[in-house]
Every structure is written in C-alpha cells, then in structure tokens.
N, C-alpha and C positions, 0 to 999 in steps of 0.2 A: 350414508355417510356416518363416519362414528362417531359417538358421543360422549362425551367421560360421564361416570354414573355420579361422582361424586365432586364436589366442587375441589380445588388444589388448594392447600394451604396457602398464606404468605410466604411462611417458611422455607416450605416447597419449592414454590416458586421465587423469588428471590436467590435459592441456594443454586439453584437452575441457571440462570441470568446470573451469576458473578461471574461464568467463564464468556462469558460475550466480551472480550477486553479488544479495544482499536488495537492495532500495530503499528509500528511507525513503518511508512516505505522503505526497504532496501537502496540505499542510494551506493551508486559507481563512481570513481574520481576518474573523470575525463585524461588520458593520455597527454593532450597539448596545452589543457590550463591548468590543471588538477585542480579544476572544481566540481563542487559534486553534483552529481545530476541523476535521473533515474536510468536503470538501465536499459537497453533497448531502445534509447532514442538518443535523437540526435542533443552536442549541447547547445544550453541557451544563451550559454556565454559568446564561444567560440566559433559556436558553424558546424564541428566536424562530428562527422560520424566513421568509425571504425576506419579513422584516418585519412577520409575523403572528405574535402568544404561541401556543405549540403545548402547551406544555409549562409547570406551576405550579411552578414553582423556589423 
C-alpha cells in the first residue's frame, strides 16, 4: 500500500478540498403542471410521467 513520505500541508490540502463544491439538482418543469420536478421520474404534484398518469394524486 502507498504511503506519502511526507505529511501535506494545510495549504495543500485545503487548496485541494475548495473544488469539492455540492451542486444544485438539475430540475425539469413537468408538461401538465409546470412544476419542477427532477428529471427521469415521475411528478409529485400531478401523477404523470412522459404524459402517462402513473401515480393517483
């Protein structure tokens, strides 16, 4: 297993760790309510998916 020979700075490390940023979800405006929902699933408002009721709301 490998070992670093040398311990990492703060610096280093720190400057390393600023590009770890969350993202916000991609969200989709639904066809039948235009509300937003994620993509690839059904919504939670309305029921439908790719314009089929899926779901009895």
């Amino acid at each position: 297993m490998a070992v670093p020979k040398r311990r990492m700075s703060r610096a280093n490390t720190r400057s390393r760790r600023a590009n770890w940023k969350a993202t916000a979800p991609a969200l989709a405006t639904c066809p039948q309510c235009r509300s937003k929902t994620l993509p690839h699933t059904a919504c939670g408002v309305c029921g439908t998916y790719k314009g089929r009721q899926i779901i009895d709301v």
